[in-house]
MIRO-935302 format. One record per atom (N, C-alpha, C): residue in one letter; x, y, z. Coordinates in pm, whole numbers, plus 50000, padded with zeros to 5 digits. Example, Ala and Ser with C-alpha at 12.3 -4.5 7.8 and 13.67 -1.06 7.14 Angstrom:
# residues 2
A513194943150780;A512304955050780;A513204967050780;S512854977550708;S513674989450714;S512905000350787;
END
This chain:
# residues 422
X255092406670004;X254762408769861;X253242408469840;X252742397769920;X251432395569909;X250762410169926;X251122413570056;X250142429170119;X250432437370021;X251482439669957;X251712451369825;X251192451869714;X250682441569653;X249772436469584;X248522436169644;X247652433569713;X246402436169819;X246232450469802;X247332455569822;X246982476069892;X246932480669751;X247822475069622;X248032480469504;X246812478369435;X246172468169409;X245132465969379;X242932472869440;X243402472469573;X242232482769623;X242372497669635;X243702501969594;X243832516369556;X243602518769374;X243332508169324;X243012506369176;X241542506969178;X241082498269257;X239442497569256;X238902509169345;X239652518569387;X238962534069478;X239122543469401;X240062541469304;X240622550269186;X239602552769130;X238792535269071;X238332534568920;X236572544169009;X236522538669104;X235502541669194;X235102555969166;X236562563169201;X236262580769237;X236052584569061;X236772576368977;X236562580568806;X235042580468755;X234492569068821;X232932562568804;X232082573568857;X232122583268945;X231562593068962;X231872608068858;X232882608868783;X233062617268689;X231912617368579;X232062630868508;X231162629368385;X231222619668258;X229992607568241;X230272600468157;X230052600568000;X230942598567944;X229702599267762;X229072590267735;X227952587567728;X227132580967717;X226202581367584;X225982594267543;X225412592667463;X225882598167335;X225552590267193;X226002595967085;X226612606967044;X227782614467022;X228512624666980;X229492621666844;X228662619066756;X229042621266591;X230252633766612;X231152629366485;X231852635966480;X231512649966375;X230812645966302;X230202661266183;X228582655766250;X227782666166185;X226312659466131;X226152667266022;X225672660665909;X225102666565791;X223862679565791;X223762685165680;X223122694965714;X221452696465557;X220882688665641;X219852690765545;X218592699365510;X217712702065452;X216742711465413;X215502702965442;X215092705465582;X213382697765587;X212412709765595;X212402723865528;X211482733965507;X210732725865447;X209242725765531;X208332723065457;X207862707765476;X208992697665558;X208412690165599;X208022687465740;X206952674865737;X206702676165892;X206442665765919;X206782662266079;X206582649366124;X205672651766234;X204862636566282;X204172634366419;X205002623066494;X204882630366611;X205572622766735;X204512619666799;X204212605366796;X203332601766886;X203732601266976;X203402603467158;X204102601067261;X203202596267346;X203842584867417;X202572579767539;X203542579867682;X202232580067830;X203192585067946;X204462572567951;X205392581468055;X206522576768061;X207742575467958;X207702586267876;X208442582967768;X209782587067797;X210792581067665;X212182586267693;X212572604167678;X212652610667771;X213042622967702;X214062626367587;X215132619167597;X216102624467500;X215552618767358;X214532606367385;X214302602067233;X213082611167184;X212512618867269;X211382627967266;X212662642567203;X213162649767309;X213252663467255;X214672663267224;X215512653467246;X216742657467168;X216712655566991;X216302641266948;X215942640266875;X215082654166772;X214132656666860;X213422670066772;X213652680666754;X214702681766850;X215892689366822;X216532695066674;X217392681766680;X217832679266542;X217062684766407;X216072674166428;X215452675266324;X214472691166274;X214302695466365;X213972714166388;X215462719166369;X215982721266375;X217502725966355;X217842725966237;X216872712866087;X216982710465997;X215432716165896;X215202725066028;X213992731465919;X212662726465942;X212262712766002;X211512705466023;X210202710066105;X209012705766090;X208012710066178;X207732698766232;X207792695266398;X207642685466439;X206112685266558;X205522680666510;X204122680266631;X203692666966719;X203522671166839;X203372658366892;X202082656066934;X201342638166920;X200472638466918;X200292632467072;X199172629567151;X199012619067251;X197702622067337;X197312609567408;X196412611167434;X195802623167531;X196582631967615;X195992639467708;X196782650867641;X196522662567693;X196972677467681;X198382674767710;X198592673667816;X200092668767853;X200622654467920;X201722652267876;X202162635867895;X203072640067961;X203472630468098;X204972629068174;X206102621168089;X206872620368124;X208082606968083;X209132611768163;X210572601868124;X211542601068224;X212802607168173;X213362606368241;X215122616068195;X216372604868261;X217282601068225;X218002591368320;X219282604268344;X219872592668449;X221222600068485;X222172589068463;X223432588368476;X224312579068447;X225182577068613;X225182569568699;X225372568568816;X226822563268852;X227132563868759;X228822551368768;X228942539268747;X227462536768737;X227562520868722;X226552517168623;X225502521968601;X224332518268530;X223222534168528;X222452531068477;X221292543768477;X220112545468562;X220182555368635;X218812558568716;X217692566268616;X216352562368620;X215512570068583;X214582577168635;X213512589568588;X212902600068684;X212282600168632;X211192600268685;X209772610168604;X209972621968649;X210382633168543;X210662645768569;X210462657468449;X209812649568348;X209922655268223;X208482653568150;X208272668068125;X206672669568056;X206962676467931;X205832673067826;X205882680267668;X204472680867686;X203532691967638;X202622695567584;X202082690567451;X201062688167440;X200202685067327;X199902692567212;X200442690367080;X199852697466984;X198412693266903;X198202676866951;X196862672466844;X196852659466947;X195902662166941;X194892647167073;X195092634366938;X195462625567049;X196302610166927;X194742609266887;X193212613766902;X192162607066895;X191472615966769;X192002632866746;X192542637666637;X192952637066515;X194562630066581;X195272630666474;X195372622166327;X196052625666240;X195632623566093;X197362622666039;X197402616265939;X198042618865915;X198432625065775;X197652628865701;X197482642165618;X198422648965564;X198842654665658;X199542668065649;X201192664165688;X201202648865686;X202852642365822;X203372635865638;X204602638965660;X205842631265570;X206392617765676;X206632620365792;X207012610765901;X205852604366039;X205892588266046;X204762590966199;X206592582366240;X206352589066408;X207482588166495;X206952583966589;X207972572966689;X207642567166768;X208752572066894;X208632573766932;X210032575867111;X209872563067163;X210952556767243;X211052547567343;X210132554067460;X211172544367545;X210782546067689;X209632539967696;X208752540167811;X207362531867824;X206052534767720;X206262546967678;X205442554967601;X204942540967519;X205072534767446;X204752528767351;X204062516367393;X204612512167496;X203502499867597;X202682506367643;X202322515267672;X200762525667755;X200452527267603;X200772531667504;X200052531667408;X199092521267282;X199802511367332;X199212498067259;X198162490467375;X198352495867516;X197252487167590;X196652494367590;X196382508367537;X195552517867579;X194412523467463;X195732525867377;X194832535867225;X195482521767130;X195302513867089;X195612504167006;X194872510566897;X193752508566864;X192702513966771;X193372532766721;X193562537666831;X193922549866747;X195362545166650;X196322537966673;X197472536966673;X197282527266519;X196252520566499;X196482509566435;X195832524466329;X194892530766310;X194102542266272;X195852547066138;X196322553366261;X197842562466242;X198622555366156;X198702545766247;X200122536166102;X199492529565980;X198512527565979;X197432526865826;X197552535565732;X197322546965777;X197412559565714;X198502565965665;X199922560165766;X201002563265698;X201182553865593;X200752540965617;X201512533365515;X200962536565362;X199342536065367;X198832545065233;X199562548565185;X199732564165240;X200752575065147;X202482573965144;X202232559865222;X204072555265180;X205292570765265;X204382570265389;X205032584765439;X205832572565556;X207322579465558;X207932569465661;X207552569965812;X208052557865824;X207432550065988;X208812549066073;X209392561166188;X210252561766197;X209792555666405;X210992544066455;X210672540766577;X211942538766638;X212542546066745;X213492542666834;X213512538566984;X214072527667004;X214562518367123;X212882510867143;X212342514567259;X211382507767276;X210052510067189;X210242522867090;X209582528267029;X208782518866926;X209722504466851;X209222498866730;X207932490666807;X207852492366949;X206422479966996;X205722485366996;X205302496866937;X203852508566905;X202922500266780;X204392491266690;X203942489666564;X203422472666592;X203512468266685;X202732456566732;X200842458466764;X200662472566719;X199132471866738;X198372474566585;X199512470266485;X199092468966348;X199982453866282;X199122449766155;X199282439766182;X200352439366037;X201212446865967;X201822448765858;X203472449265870;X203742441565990;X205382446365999;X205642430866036;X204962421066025;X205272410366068;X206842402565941;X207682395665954;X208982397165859;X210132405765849;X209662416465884;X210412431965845;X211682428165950;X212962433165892;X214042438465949;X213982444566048;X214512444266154;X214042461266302;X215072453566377;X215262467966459;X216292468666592;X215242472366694;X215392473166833;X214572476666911;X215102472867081;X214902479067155;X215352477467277;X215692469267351;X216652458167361;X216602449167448;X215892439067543;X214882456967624;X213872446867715;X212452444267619;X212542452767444;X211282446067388;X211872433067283;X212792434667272;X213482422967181;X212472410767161;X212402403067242;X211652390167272;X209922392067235;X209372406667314;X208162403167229;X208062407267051;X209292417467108;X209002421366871;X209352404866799;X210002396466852;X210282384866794;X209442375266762;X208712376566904;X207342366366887;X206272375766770;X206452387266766;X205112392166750;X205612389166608;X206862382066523;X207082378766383;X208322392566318;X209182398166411;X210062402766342;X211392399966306;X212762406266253;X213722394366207;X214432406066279;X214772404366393;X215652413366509;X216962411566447;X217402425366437;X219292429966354;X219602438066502;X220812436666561;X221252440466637;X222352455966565;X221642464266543;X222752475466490;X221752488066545;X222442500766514;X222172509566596;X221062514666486;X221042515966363;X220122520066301;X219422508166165;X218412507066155;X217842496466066;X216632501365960;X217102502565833;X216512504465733;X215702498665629;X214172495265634;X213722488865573;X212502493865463;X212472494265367;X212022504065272;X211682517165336;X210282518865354;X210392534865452;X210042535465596;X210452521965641;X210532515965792;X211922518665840;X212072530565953;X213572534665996;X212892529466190;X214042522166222;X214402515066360;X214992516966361;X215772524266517;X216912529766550;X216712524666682;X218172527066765;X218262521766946;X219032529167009;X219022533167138;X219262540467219;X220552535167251;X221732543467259;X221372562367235;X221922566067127;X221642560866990;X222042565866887;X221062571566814;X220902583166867;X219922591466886;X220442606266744;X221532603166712;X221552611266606;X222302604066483;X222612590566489;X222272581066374;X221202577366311;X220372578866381;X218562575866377;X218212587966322;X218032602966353;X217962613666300;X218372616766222;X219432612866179;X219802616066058;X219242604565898;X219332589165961;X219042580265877;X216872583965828;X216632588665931;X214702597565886;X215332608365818;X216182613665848;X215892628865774;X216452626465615;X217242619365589;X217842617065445;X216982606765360;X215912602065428;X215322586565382;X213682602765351;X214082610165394;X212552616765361;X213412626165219;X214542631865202;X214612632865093;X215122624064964;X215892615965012;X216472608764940;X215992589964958;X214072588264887;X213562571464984;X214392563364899;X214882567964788;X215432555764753;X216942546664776;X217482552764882;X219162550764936;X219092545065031;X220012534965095;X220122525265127;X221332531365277;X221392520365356;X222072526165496;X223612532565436;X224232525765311;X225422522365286;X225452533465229;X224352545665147;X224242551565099;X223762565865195;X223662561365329;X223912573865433;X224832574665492;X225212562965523;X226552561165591;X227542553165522;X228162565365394;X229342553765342;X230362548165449;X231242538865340;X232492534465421;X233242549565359;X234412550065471;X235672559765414;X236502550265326;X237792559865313;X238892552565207;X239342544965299;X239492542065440;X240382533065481;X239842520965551;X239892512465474;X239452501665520;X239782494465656;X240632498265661;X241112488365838;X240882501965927;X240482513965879;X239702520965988;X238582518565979;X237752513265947;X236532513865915;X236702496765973;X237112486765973;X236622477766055;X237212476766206;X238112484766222;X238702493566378;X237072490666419;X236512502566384;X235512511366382;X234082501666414;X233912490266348;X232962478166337;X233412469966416;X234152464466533;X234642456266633;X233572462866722;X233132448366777;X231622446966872;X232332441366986;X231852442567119;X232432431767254;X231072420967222;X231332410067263;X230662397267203;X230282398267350;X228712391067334;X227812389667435;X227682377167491;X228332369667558;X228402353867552;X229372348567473;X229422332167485;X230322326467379;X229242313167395;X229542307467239;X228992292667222;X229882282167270;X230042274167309;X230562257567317;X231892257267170;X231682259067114;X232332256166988;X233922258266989;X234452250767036;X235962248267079;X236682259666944;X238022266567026;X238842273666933;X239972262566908;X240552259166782;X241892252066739;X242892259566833;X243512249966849;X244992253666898;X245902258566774;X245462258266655;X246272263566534;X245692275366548;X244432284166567;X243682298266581;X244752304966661;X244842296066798;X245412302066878;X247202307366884;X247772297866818;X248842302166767;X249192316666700;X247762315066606;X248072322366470;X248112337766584;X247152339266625;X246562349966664;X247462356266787;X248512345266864;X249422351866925;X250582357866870;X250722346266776;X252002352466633;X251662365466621;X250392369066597;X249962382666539;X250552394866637;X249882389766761;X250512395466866;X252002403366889;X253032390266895;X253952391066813;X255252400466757;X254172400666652;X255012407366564;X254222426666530;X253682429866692;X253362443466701;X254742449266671;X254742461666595;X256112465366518;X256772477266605;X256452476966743;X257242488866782;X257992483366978;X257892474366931;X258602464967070;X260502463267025;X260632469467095;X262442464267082;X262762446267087;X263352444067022;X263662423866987;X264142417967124;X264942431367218;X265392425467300;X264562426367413;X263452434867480;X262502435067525;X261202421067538;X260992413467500;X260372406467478;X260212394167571;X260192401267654;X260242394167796;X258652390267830;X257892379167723;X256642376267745;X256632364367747;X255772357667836;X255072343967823;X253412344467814;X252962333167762;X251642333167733;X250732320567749;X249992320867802;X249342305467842;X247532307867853;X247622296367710;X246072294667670;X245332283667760;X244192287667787;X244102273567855;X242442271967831;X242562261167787;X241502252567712;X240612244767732;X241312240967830;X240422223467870;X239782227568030;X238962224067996;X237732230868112;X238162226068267;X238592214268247;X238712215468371;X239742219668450;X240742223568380;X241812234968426;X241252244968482;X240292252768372;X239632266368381;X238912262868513;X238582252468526;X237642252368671;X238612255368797;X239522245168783;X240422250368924;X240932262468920;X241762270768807;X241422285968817;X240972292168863;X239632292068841;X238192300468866;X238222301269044;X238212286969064;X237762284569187;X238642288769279;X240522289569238;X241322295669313;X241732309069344;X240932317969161;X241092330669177;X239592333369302;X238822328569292;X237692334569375;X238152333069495;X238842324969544;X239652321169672;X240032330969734;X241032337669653;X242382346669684;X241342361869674;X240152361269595;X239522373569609;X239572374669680;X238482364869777;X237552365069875;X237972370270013;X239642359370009;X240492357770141;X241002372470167;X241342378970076;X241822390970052;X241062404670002;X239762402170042;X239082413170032;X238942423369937;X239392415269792;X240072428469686;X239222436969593;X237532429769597;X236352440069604;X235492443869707;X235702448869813;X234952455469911;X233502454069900;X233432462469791;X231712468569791;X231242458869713;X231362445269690;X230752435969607;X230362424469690;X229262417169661;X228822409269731;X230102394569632;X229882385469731;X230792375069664;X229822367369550;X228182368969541;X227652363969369;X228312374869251;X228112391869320;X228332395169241;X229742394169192;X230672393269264;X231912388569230;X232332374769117;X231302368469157;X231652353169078;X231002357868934;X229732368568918;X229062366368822;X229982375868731;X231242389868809;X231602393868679;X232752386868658;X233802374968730;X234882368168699;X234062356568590;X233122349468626;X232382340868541;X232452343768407;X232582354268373;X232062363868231;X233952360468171;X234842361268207;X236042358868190;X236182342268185;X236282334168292;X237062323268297;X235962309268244;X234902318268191;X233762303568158;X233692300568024;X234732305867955;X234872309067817;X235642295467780;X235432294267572;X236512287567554;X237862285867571;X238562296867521;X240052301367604;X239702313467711;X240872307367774;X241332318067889;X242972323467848;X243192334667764;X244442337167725;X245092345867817;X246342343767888;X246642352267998;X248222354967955;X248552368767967;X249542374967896;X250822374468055;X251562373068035;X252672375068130;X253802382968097;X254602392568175;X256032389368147;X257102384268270;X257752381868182;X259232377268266;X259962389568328;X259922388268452;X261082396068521;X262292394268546;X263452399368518;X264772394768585;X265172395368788;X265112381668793;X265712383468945;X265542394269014;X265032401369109;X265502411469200;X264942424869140;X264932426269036;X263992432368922;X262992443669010;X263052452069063;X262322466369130;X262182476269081;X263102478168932;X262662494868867;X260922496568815;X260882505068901;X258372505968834;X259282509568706;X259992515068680;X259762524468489;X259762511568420;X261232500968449;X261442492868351;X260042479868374;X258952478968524;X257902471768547;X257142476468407;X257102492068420;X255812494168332;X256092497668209;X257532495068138;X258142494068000;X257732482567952;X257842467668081;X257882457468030;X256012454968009;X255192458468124;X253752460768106;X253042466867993;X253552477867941;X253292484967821;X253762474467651;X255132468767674;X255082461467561;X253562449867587;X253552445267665;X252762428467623;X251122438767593;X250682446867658;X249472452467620;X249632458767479;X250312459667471;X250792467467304;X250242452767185;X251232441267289;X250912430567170;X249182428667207;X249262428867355;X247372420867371;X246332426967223;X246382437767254;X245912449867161;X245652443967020;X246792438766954;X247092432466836;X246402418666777;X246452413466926;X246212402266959;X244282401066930;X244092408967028;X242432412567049;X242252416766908;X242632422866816;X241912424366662;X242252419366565;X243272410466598;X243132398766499;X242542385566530;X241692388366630;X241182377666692;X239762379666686;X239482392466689;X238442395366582;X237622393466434;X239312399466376;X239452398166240;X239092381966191;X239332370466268;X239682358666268;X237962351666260;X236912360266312;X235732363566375;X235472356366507;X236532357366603;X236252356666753;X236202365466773;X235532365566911;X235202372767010;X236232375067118;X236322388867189;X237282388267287;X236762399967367;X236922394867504;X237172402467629;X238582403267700;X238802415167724;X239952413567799;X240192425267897;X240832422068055;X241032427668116;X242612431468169;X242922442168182;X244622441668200;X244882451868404;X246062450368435;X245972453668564;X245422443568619;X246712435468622;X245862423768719;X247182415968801;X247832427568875;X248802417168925;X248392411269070;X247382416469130;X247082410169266;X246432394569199;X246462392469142;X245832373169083;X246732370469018;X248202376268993;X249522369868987;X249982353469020;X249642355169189;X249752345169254;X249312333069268;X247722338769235;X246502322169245;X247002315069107;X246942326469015;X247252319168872;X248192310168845;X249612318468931;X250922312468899;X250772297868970;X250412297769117;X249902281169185;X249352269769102;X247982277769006;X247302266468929;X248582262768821;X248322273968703;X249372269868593;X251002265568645;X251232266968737;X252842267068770;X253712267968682;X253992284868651;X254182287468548;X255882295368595;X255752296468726;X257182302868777;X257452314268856;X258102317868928;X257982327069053;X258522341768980;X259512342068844;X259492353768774;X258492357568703;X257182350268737;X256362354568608;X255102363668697;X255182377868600;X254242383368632;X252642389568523;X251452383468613;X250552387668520;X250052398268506;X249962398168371;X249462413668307;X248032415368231;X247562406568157;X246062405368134;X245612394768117;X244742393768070;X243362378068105;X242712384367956;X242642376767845;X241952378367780;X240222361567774;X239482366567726;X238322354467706;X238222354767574;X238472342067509;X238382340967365;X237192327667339;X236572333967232;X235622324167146;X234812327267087;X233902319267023;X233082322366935;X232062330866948;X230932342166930;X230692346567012;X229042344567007;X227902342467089;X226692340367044;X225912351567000;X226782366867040;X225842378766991;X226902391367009;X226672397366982;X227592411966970;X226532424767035;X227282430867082;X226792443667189;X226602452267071;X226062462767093;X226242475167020;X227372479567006;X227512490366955;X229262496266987;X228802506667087;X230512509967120;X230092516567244;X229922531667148;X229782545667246;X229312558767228;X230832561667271;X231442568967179;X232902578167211;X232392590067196;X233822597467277;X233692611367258;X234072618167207;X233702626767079;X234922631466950;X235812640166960;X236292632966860;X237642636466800;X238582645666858;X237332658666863;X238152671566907;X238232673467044;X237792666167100;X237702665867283;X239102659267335;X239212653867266;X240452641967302;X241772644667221;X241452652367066;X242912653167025;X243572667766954;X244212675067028;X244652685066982;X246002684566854;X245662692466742;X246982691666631;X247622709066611;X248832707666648;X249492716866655;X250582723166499;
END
């Protein structure tokens, strides 16, 4: 049983492997985009070397597509920057990507600009150790004429070489997070951030950001809620607002939370009464979770069931699961002798049906949740610690608790890619 589980499980991880090389979505794909009239207006893109390309020409894209005259300013005739690729696992970057100069940053004015624009990527650190003085020059001048100050991902640390944004609301890249904080800003983790005619946006919401400049130049007096209403349906619309939580705090979950939120589970409305072949076991008290931990890493290790992973990196992505306040782990019950895969993965399909339920009202509740499903090769270690029974088979691992920060949301791929109506 053991080896069938072993072979079932590393033909899962060669699977997910050969998928991880497929084409990924990664970046923003709105389902409409609005269609506005910028004849007649115009923005400056400041750009310094190394910048992001897509926050450079996709972006200006858009906004040219909307009529817009976009000029870029910087210090030499021509600037390099980078392009990433998406590798299966994380992002490679290149210096492979050049834009031409329309106005030397030592030039430029801002006069004739409705928008000054900032791109990520490194561009904006070469530009504050470099042209500070031109830069501090530029964003002076916008603020005068109250012309908006538009900056995405690493883009808002351009505005650290003036001294007028200290307080202000902003989003901003991750790896500048910490100095925009020190330098006195009030860091909002959302994809686009609106502060009178201060627009911060983050990668790769690269046409949430484009669109939130282009409506804030005709319309300064509207508000995010007022670019991006809610729809009529409210529980789509907080579907829609569910974040994966970045960490968890200390702050113990009730065993009454936990109830509630499996009840919820529950009573998912399309499980047959007699089907309900689930067990469920929260587990709380740390030092349970420790012998867990320590037995699932065991049975990894002994059994080879990530290959291409070193055993830190192994501990550091199980860690992310079992170091939590709860460890909620979904089971079902098998009958004796029990071999049909259809009726295995009838009975697999109900409890993920409830997990599902489970995970957004556990949300709703405002926890946090991770959860992983396909997990019967750690069947075994689990069933040893909890001794929970030789019919019981596991089906997911959820991590529940409070959460210390929320991710972005992720980038889907729309609507029409994925759903045909006949």
């Amino acid at each position: 049983m053991k080896n069938k589980i072993t072979t079932f499980l590393i033909a899962v991880l060669i699977a997910g492997q050969a998928l991880a090389t497929a084409p990924e979505i990664w970046m923003e794909q709105r389902e409409s985009m609005p269609d506005y009239d910028l004849r007649q207006k115009n923005i400056l893109m400041v750009v310094g070397y190394d910048y992001d390309h897509h926050e450079v020409f996709d972006i200006r894209e858009i906004w040219e597509s909307w009529g817009a005259t976009v000029h870029v300013a910087a210090a030499e005739a021509r600037t390099e920057g980078h392009t990433i690729a998406f590798n299966g696992h994380w992002f490679d970057s290149e210096i492979n990507s050049e834009i031409d100069t329309d106005v030397l940053l030592s030039d430029a004015s801002m006069n004739d600009y409705d928008v000054l624009y900032f791109p990520g990527g490194k561009g904006p650190e070469h530009l504050v150790n470099d042209h500070s003085d031109e830069l501090y020059r530029l964003i002076d001048e916008a603020l005068a004429k109250h012309a908006i100050i538009g900056a995405i991902c690493g883009g808002p640390f351009a505005l650290t070489a003036h001294n007028s944004f200290e307080g202000m609301k902003m989003t901003v890249s991750p790896s500048k997070k910490e100095e925009m904080i020190a330098y006195g800003i009030q860091y909002v983790n959302e994809p686009v951030v609106l502060t009178n005619r201060l627009v911060t946006g983050n990668w790769p919401f690269f046409e949430t950001f484009a669109i939130a400049v282009a409506h804030n130049i005709l319309h300064p007096n509207d508000q995010l809620a007022d670019i991006f209403p809610e729809s009529d349906c409210y529980l789509c619309d907080y579907v829609h607002s569910q974040r994966q939580p970045q960490g968890f705090t200390n702050k113990p979950v009730s065993e009454e939370t936990i109830r509630q939120i499996v009840s919820s589970g529950l009573a998912v409305p399309w499980v047959r009464f007699m089907h309900q072949n689930w067990h469920f076991v929260a587990v709380s008290c740390p030092e349970k979770r420790a012998v867990l931990k320590e037995t699932v890493f065991g049975h990894i290790e002994e059994n080879n069931l990530h290959p291409n992973a070193s055993p830190e990196q192994v501990r550091s992505y199980w860690n992310n699961m079992l170091d939590n306040p709860v460890l909620l782990l979904g089971f079902y019950r098998a009958a004796p002798g029990e071999e049909n895969p259809s009726v295995t993965r009838f009975l697999e399909t109900n409890l993920i049906a409830a997990g599902t339920q489970i995970n957004l009202v556990a949300s709703y509740k405002g926890l946090g949740a991770q959860w992983i499903t396909a997990l019967p090769a750690l069947t075994d270690p689990v069933i040893e610690v909890l001794e929970t029974g030789e019919d019981m088979h596991l089906v997911f691992a959820m991590a529940l608790g409070h959460p210390q920060a929320y991710a972005l949301p992720h980038v889907r791929k729309r609507l029409n890619q994925v759903l045909d109506v006949f």
